[in-house]
N, C-alpha and C positions, 0 to 999 in steps of 0.2 A: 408164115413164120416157121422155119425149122425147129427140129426141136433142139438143138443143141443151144441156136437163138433163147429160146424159152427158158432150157433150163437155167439158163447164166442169171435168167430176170428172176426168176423163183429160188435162184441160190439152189437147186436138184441137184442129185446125181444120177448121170444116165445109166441103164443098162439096155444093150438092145441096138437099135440100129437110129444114129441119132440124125439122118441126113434126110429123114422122112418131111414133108412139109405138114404142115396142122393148119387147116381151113377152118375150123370151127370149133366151142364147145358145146359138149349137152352132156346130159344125165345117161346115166348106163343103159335104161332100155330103147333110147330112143340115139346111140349111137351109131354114128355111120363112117366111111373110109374117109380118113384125114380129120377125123375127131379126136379131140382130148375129151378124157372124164375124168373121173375120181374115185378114189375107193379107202373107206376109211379102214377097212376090217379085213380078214380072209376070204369070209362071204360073200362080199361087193366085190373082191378082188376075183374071186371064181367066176360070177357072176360076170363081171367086165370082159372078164375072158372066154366069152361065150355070144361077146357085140363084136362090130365089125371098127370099133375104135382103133385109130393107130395109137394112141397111145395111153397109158392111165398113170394118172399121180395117184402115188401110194406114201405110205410111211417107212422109217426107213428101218424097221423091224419085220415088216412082210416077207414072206415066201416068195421065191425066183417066179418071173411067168413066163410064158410062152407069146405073152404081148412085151412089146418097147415100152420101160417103166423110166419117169423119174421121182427116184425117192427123196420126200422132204418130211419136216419137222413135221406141218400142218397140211397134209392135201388140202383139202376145205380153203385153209386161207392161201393156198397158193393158189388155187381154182381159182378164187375170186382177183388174186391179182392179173391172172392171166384172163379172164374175162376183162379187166379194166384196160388190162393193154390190148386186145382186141376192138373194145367199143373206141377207143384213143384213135386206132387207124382208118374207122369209117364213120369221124365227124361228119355229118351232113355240111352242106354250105346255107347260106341267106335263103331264107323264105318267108314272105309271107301274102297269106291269102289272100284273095279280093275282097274279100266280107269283112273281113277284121277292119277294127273304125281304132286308129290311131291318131292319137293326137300330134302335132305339128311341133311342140316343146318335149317332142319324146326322144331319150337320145338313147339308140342301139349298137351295142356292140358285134363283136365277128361273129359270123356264122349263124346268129339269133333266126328262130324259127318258130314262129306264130302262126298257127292254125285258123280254120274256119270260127268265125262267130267271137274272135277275140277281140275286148275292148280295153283299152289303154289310156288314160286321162294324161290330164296335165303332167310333165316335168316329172315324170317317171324316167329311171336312166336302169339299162338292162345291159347286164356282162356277156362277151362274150363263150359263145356255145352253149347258151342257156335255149330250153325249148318251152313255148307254149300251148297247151294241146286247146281244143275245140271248147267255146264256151267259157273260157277263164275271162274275170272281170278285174286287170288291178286298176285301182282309184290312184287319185294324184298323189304326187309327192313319194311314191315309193320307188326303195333302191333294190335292184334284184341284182345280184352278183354272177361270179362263172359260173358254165358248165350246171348250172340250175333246169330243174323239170318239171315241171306244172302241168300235172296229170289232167285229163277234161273237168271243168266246174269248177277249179277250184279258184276263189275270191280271196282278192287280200284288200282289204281296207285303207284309208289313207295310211300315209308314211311308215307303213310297212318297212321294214328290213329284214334280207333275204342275206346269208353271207356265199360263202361259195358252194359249191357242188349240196347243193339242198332240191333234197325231194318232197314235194305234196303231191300225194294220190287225191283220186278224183274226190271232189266235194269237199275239200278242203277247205275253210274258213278262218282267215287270219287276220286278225284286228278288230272285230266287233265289237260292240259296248259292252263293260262286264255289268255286272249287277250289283249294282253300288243302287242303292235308292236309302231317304232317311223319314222316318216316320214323325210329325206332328201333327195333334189335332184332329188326329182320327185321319190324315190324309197321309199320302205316300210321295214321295217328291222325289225326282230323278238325280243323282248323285255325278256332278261331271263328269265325263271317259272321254279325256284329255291326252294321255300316255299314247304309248304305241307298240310295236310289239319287234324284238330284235332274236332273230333267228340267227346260231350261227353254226358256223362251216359244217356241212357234212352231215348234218339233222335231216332223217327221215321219217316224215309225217303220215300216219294209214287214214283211210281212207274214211270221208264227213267227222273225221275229227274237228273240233274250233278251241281255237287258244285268242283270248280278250285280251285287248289292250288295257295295258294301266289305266288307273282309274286320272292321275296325274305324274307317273313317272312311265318305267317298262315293263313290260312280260319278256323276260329273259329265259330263251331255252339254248342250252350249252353246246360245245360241240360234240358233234361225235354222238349225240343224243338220238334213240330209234323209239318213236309211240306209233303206236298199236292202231288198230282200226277204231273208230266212236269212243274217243280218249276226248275229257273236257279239260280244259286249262284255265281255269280263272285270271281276273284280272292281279295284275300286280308280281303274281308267283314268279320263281327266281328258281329253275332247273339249270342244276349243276351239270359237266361234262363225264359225257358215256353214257348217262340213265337208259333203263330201260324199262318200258311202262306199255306193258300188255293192253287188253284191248279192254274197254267198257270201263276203265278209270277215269278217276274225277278229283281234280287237285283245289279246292278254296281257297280263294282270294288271298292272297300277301304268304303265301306260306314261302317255303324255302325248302326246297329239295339240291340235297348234297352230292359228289360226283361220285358213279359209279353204284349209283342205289338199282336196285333189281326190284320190280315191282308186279305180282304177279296181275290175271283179270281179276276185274272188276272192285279196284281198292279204292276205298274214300277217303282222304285226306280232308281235315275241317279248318278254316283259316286258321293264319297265323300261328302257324307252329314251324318246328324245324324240323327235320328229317335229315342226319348227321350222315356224312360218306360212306359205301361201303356198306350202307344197312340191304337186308332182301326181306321184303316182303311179301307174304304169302295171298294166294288170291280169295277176295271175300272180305280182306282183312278193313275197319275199320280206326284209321288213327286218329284218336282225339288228345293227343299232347305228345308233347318232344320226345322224341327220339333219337339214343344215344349212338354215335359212329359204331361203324365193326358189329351189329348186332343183327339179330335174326329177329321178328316178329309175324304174329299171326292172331287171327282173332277181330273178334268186335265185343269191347272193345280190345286191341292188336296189344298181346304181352309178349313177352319171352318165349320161343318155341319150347324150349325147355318146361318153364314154367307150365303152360297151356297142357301141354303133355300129361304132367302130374296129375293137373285137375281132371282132366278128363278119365285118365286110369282110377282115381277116386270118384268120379261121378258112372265110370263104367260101372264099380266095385260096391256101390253103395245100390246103381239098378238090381244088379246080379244079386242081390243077399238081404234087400229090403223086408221083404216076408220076414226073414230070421230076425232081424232088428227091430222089425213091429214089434216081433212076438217077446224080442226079451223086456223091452219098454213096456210092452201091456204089462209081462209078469211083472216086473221091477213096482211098476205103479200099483198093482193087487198089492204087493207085500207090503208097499209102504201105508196104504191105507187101512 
């Protein structure tokens, strides 16, 4: 792709020589002739200017170079589109392995490519340009949509739903039994996991995360939605569009997460509460009840950043000066005896 091509797709402006072709991208130190990279700052941009890239996306406030620039709003997200339209023109074609054991009621669409050790059940239907790497197990009755990637290991359990261009990394687990059990008579008794679990557009999953199916409805994660590596999902929960939910978080049963909540490692959410739009959560943080839109919290358990803050400058201020405060409480108490 030329770059004059490129820029039109990125909305750029060129300076430089814009009839160069672009072979590839990568990162600034590992650029070579007929690369595009990126450069968000001065630094990167000096830095860039010192690889053998033919071209670099910058901002369009940057300093002139002595490399072919085009300037946009977002390097970063133009990078990324222009990586999208890159992976776009070398779709692979049909493949699949001799080992994979597919079932007979499987129905595939274009270009679908399944790797060694892949097994496939009944009346599963897969979209075209989706891939299956080595060792995935889906069970029957699931739908996998386009342009989907199923990193090695990763299991989806019956009637799975996948929607479009959805990534799981390896080890990924979708659909299993949540933890519903109910207690009589001193015994423990197994709570039905009937639901199923509806994934949609554009949700990227990290890696041996597991998100459960309803116990009798769905586990709904939204679009546009990115979790983290060893993320748990209980059954029932209802993830809003955009969230993002770092790595070692853990959501209970039936809760409700709102779109565009920011959630940093390792947060516990306890069922059946809400977590309103727009909230960011801090990492560590414990939420045991509702949480209002547009808010910041932190903590266990997770209050007001603001609030948290006070306390803590009072709990600094009370370590720092305890001695003094002993000592007037002793006197205070001599005087008054």
């Amino acid at each position: 792709m030329k770059i004059k091509e490129l820029a039109l797709l990125i909305e750029g402006t060129i300076e430089g020589d814009d009839n160069v072709d672009i072979t590839d991208l990568s990162g600034i130190e590992s650029a070579r002739h007929g690369d595009l990279t990126f450069a968000m700052d001065e630094d990167k941009l000096t830095l860039a200017e010192t690889s053998q890239t033919a071209c670099i996306l910058t901002t369009k406030t940057s300093r002139k170079s002595i490399k072919t620039l085009i300037r946009v709003h977002n390097p970063k997200l133009a990078f990324l589109i222009a990586y999208n339209a890159f992976q776009g023109k070398t779709l692979e074609r049909s493949f699949i392995h001799p080992t994979a054991v597919i079932a007979d009621s499987v129905v595939l669409g274009k270009n679908v490519r399944i790797n060694a050790h892949v097994c496939i059940e009944d009346d599963v239907v897969i979209g075209d340009h989706t891939t299956i790497e080595s060792g995935c197990v889906v069970k029957k009755v699931c739908k996998i949509g386009e342009h989907c990637h199923l990193y090695p290991n990763v299991v989806l359990y019956e009637n799975t739903i996948l929607k479009n261009q959805v990534i799981l990394h390896g080890g990924v687990i979708i659909g299993s039994d949540g933890f519903g059990y109910v207690r009589d008579q001193g015994s423990i008794w197994k709570f039905p996991q009937l639901g199923t679990v509806v994934i949609e557009d554009r949700v990227e999953i990290g890696a041996n995360s597991t998100i459960d199916r309803g116990s009798l409805g769905c586990t709904i994660i939204g679009a546009g939605t990115k979790i983290d590596n060893l993320c748990h999902i209980a059954h029932n929960v209802k993830i809003g569009k955009n969230v993002i939910m770092a790595a070692q978080c853990g959501i209970a049963g039936s809760t409700v997460i709102g779109d565009n909540v920011t959630m940093s490692g390792h947060v516990a959410v306890i069922d059946n509460v809400t977590v309103g739009q727009n909230v960011s959560i801090g990492g560590q943080s414990g939420v045991i009840g509702n949480i209002e839109a547009n808010t910041s919290i932190w903590g266990s358990p997770a209050r007001g950043v603001g609030k948290i803050k006070r306390q803590l400058a009072v709990l600094a201020w009370l370590t720092k000066n305890f001695s003094v405060l002993s000592k007037i409480v002793k006197e205070k108490n001599t005087t008054s005896s």
